[in-house]
Structure formats: C-alpha cells, structure tokens
C-alpha positions in Angstrom: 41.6 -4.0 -7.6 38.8 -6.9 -7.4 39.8 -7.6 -3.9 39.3 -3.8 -3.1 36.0 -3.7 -4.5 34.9 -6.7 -2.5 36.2 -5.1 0.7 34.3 -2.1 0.0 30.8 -3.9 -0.8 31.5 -5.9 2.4 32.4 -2.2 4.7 35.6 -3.3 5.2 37.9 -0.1 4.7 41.2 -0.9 2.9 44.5 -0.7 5.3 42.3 -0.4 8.6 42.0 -4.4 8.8 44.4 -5.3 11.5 44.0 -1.6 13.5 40.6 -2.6 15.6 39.9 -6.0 15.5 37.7 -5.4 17.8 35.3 -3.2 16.3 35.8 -5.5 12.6 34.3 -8.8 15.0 31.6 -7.0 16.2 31.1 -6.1 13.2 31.1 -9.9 11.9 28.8 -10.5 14.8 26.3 -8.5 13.4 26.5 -9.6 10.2 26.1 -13.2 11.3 22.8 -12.1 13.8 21.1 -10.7 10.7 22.0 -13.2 8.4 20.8 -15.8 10.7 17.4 -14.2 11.2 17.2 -14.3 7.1 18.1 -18.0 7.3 15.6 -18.1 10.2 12.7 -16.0 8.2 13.4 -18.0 5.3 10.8 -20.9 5.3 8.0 -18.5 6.6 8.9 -16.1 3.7 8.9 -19.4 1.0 5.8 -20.4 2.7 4.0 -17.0 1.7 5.3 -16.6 -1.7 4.0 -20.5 -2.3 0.6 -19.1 -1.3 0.4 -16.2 -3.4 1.5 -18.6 -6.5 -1.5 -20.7 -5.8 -3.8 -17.9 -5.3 -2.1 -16.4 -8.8 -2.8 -19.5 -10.3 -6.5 -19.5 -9.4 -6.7 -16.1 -10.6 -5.5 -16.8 -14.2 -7.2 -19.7 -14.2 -10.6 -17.9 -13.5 -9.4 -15.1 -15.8 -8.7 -17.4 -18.6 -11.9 -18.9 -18.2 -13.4 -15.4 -18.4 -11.5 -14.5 -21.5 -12.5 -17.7 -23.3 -16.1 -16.9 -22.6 -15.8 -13.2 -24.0 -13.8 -14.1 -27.0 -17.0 -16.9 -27.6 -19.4 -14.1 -27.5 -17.4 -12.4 -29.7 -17.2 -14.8 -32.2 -20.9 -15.2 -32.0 -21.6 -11.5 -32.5 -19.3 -11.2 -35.7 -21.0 -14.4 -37.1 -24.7 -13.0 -36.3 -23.4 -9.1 -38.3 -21.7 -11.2 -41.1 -25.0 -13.4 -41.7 
C-alpha cells in the first residue's frame, strides 16, 4: 500500500509502468529540468531570504528601541499621577 501511495504522489499510475517508457522518461526529464532550475535558483533565493532577516533584525531592533522608550514614559507618567 506505501509503495502505491508513493507512486501516486510521484504521477506514476500503478500497472502502467512498463507500457510507455517513453512517455515515463520524458517524464523523468522534466522532472530533473525543474528540479535542477530549483537547485540552480537556490543560492539567489538563500541570498534574498538572508537579506530580509537582516532588514527584520533592524526592524525589531528599532522597534524594541521604540518600545523601551514608550514603556519609560510610561513609567514616568504613572510615577508623576501617583505623587
């Protein structure tokens, strides 16, 4: 049954595999042209996603900065009404 399942999630019908080899290698081929144009697009995409987490990491960093700041003038306020 598992081997089914993986036929399935890879398109392969069940009992058709030896009927047209050629169409299943063509197939293959395609698979293999997209999955190396992933491998190929693979550092760029890494490249971008490490630029976002530095610009993310600037963002907090200036938000927590931000937060600190309004949670001090909080403080401040609630000490000046309690006095």
């Amino acid at each position: 049954m598992a081997a089914h399942d993986d036929d399935m999630n890879r398109g392969i019908r069940p009992g058709r595999g030896s009927e047209d080899p050629l169409a299943q290698v063509a197939q293959l081929e395609q698979e293999i042209a997209v999955l190396r144009r992933k491998l190929a697009d693979s550092p760029r995409h890494t490249r971008i996603l490490e630029d976002r987490i530095v610009e993310l990491q600037t963002n907090l960093a200036g938000v927590s900065a931000q937060n600190e700041r309004l949670a001090n003038t909080l403080r401040e306020a609630r000490d000046q009404i309690v006095a």
